[in-house]
N, C-alpha and C positions, 0 to 999 in steps of 0.2 A: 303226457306230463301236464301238470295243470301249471307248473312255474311256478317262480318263487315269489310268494308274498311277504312284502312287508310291512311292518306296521310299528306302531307304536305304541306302550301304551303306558295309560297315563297313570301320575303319581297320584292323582285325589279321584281315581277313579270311586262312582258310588256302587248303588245296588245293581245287578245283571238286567234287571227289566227297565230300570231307568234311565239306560245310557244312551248320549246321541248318536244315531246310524249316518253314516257317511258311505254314497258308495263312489267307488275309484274309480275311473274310466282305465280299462284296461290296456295295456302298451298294447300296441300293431293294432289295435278297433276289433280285438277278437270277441266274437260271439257271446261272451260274460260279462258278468260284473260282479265285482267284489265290494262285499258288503263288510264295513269293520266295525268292532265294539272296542272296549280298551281290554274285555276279558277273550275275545275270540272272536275269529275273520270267518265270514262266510261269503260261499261262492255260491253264484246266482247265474247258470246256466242260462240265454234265453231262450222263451218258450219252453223253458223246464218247468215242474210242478212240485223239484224238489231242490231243497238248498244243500249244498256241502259245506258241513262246519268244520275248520281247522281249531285246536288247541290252541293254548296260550303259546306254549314252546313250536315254532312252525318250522321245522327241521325233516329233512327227506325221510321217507320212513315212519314220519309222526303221526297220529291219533287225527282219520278222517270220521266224522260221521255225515249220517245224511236225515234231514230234519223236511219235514214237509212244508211247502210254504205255505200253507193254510196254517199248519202250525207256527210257525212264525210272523203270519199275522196275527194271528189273537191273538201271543204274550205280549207286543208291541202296544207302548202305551201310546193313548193318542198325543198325548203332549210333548212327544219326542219332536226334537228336532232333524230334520232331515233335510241331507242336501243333496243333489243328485248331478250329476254330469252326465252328458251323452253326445249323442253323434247320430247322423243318419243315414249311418252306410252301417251293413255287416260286413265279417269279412271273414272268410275261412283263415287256416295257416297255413303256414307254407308263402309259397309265390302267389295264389291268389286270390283276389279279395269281392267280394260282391259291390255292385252296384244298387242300391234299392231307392224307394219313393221316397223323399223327405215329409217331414209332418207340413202338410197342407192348411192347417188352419184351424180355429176349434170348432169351427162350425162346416167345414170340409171333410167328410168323411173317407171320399174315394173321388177315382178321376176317371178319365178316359186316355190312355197312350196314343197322343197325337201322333207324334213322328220320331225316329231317331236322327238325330245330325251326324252320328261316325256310323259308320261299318264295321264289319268284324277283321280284325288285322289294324286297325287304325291306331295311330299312336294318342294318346292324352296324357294333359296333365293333369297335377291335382287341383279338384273343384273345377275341372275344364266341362261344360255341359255336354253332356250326350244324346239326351231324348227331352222330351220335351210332354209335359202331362198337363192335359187340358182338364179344367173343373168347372165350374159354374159358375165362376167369378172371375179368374184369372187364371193365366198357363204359369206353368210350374218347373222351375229346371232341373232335371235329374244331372247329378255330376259326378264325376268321377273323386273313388276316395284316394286313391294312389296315383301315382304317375306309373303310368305303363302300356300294355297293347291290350286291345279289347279282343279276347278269346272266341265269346259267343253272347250272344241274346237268347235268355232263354223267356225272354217274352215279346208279343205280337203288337204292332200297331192296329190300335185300334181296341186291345184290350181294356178290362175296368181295372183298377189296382188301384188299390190304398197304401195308406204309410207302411215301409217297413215291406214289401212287395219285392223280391227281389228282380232285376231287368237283366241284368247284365254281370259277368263275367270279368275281370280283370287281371292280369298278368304281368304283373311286376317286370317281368324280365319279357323280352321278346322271344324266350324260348316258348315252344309250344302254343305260340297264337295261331289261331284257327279262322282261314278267310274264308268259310264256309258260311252262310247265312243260316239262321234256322231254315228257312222253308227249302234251301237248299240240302242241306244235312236231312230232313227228314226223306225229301227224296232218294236221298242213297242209301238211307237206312231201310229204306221201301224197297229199292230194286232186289228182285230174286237173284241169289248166288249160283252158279251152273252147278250142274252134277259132274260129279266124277264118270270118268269114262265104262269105269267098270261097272257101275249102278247103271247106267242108261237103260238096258231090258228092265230092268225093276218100274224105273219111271216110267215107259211106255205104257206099263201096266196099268201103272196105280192113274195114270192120264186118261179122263173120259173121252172117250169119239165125238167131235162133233154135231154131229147129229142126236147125241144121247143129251148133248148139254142143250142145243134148240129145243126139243123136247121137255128139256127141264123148266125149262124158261116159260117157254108157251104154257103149261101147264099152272106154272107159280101167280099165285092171286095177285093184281095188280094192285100197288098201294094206296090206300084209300088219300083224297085228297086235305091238305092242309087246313085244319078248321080257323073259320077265323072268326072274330067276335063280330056279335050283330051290331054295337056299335060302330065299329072302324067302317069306316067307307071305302070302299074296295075299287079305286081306279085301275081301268082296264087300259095296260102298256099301251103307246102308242108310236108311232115314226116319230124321229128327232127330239126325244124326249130323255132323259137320263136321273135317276131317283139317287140323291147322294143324301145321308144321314146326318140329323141338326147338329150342330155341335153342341155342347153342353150352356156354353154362352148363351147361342143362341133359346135352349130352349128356357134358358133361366130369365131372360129379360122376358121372352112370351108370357111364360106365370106368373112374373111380377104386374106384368101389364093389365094382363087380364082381369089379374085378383085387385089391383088398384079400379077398375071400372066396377069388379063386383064390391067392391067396399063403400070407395065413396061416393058425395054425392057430386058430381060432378060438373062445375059451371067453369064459365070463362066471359071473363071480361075484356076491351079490349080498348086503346086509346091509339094516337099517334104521336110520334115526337119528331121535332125540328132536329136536325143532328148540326147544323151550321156552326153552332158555339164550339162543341165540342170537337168536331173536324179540324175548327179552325185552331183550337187550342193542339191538337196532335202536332200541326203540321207548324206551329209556330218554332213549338220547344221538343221538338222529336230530334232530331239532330243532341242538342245539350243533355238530355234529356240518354239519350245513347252514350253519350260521350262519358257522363258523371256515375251512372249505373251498370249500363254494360248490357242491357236489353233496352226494346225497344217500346215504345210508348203505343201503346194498342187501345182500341174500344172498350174492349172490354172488361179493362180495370176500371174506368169511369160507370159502363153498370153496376159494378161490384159497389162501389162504392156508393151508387145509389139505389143499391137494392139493400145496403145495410142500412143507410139513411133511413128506408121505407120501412125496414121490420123493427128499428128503433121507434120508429114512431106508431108503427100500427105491429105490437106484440104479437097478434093473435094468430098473425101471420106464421110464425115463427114459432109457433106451441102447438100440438100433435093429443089428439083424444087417446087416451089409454084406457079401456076397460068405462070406467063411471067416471073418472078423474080426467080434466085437463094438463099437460105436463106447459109451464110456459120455460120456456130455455134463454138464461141471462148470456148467454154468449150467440154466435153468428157463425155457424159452417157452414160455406156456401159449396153446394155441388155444382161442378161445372160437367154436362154432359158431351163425351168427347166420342165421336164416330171414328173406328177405327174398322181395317179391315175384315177381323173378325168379330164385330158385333161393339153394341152400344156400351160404353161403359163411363162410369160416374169418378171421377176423384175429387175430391173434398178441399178445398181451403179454408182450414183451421182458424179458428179468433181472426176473420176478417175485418171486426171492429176492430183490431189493434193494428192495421197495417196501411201504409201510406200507398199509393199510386206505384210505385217501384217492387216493392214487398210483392204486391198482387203480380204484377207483369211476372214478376221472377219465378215465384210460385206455380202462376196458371205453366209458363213456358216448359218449366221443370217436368208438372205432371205430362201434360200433352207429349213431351218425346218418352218419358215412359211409356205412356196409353199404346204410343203409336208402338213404337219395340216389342211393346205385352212383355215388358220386363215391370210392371207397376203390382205394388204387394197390396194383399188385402186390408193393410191396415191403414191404406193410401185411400180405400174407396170407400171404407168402413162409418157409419155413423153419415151424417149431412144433415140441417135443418131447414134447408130451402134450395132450390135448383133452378139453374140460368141454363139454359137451352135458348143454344144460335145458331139457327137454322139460315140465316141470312147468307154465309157460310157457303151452301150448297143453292142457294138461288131461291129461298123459299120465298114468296111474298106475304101469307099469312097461314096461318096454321092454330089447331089446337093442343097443345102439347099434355101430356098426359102425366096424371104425379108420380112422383117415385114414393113409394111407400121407404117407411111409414113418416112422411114429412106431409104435409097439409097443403103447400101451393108450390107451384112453378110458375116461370121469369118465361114465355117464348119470343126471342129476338128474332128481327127478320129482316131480309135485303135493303139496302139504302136505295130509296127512287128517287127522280128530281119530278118533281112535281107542282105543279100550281099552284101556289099557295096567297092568300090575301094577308099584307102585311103593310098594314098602315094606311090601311086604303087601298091598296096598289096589290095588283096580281104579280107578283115578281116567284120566278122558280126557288125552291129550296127542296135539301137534300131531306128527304122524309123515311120514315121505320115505322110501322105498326108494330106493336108490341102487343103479345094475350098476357092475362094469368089467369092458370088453371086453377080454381083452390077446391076446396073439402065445405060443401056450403051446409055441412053437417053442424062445422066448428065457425068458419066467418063467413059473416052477413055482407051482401052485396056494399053496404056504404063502407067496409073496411077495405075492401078489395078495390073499389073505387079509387077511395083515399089512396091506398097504396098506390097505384098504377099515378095519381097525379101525381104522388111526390118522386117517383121515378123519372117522370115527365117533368119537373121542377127544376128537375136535380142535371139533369142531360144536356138543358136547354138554357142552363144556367148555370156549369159549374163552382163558380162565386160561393153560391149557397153553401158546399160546401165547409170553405173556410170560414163563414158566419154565423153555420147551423141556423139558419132561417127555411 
């Protein structure tokens, strides 16, 4: 039964080629879609290659045809209007429904099957996560489209799948769930079934000796060995050693790293700053400061805000070579690089020229427990014009941080030391940071980069400035 369509259709309907296509997302998320005009409804089987058209009059019994969808693309003017609805699950009929990939991104084309979170027989709900797809940027939650028991997996961890992949099995009702795993199930589907008693002399027959099958064996040409390319370098296994496969993160931050060193040209500069001012401003108004906001008063809103100071004042910082063109960029997305368990990743605070000391805390706080979760979307890490890297964090004392393409410098922050310092004449201890930047000394010349790095150091050591823009 294809069910009953309805539709409507309109009174100033015009010519048949120029009407707007609308298609319906079909009740229960079944595997079609329904395409309508005001003169006749077409059905859009998916992964079909052909449409079914219904008549004006749509009554059991009624005038089916079937139209190719090639053909239905060329009569389709371009200027129609279209609006589309969808979903990321399929779902057979009946009691069960599929599980599959959601769309990943537009520049995501496939993933890797990290892990499932249920088993087979487990109950969910709906949109409750079941597996979990790793990509080259972020993990990805596969979820359930119905509430029900999970039947089966009919895919592997560790497989690649794209959108629309189907994973999983789902079963409305608890009848007929299956606690069988695949790789269980295929083992039973493997084991040989006995013979009947009364066949048994047949099969002793038809069963080699022994010795006929050593003979076979002994005889059969050994398999030639696995070739491997003369580039790869071929580590020969050793005790206490175990070979586990990059993740896809992992290998994405390797390329970007690499093709940043083969791109640009690569310098670093480097200064120190007094942190006293600034500490002392934390610990003054941290408390009020918590109290009136609701987060906490950290360091590293005060770089944010004097590393916007710095690219307001030295542009060049902040604009990226394209091709034969300069791009300079009138806004300020600061990346902030966040280390998380599985691997390096970037999330972005947006127009950080328009945001106060509170804004930034809120913001950086926000992304960092996504980072950590790896529940953060791509459009969270997407884009950036400059990157602050605080290595200080992990104990670093100095470092050279490396850019994130395609943005022109990095910010690398580093551990707070007390150190000897002459102030005023007088050796007296103060709490000290070296700071680098990395830049692109293709696009800025060492006196920019300079400059920069002072007024970062202006700005730290002297919050004031700030509120005077001096």
């Amino acid at each position: 039964m294809w069910g009953i369509v309805r539709r409507k259709v309109g009174s100033d309907a015009s010519s048949y080629l120029g009407q707007s296509i609308k298609r319906i997302r079909p009740a229960g998320s079944a595997p079609r879609t329904y395409i309508t005009q005001s003169k006749e409804t077409l059905l859009v089987r998916r992964g079909s290659k052909y449409i079914q058209s219904f008549g004006s009059n749509i009554l059991p019994g009624g005038a089916v045809s079937t139209k190719s969808l090639s053909d239905f693309v060329a009569f389709s003017q371009k200027g129609s209007s279209i609006q589309a609805w969808g979903r990321s699950f399929s779902s057979d009929s009946g009691d069960l429904v599929d599980a599959v990939v959601p769309f990943m991104g537009e520049s995501i084309t496939d993933g890797t099957l990290a892990k499932f979170l249920k088993k087979p027989g487990d109950s969910v709900a709906v949109d409750e996560p079941i597996a979990q797809v790793e990509t080259d940027k972020v993990t990805i939650d596969v979820a359930s489209p119905e509430a029900g028991v999970i039947q089966k997996f009919v895919a592997s961890e560790g497989d690649t799948v794209e959108p629309g992949t189907k994973i999983a099995v789902i079963s409305k009702s608890a009848e007929g769930a299956s606690h069988v795993a695949p790789s269980e199930e295929k083992t039973v589907k493997a084991a040989p079934q006995p013979s009947p008693p009364a066949e048994k002399d047949n099969v002793d027959k038809k069963i080699p000796k022994a010795e006929e099958v050593v003979k076979e064996k002994s005889n059969a040409p050994s398999p030639s060995p696995k070739a491997t390319s003369a580039s790869e370098p071929i580590l020969p296994p050793k005790d206490r050693e175990r070979r586990v496969p990059m993740t896809r993160l992992r290998k994405r931050v390797a390329t970007r790293l690499k093709d940043s060193q083969n791109t640009f040209a690569l310098l670093t500069t480097f200064n120190e700053v007094d942190m006293t001012n600034l500490m002392k401003l934390r610990s003054d108004y941290k408390d009020a400061f918590l109290e009136k906001h609701g987060v906490k008063l950290g360091l590293m809103s005060g770089f944010v805000k004097a590393a916007v100071s710095g690219l307001q004042n030295q542009p060049i910082i902040n604009a990226v070579i394209d091709g034969d063109d300069i791009i300079y960029r009138d806004y300020v997305d600061i990346s902030i690089a966040v280390g998380t368990p599985k691997g390096l990743v970037v999330p972005v605070i947006r127009n950080a020229e328009r945001m106060n000391f509170a804004d930034i805390e809120k913001e950086i706080n926000n992304l960092a427990k996504k980072a950590t979760a790896g529940t953060i979307s791509i459009d969270e890490m997407a884009g950036g014009s400059f990157t602050i890297s605080n290595g200080g964090v992990y104990g670093s004392l100095l470092s050279t941080p490396i850019i994130n393409p395609p943005q022109s410098a990095i910010l690398g922050m580093h551990s707070i030391v007390s150190r000897p310092m002459v102030v005023g004449g007088n050796v007296v201890p103060r709490p000290m940071m070296y700071i680098a930047l990395t830049y692109d000394h293709r696009l800025i010349d060492g006196r920019e980069a300079v400059f920069f790095l002072r007024r970062i150091k202006d700005v730290v050591e002297d919050p004031r400035r700030l509120l005077l823009d001096i």
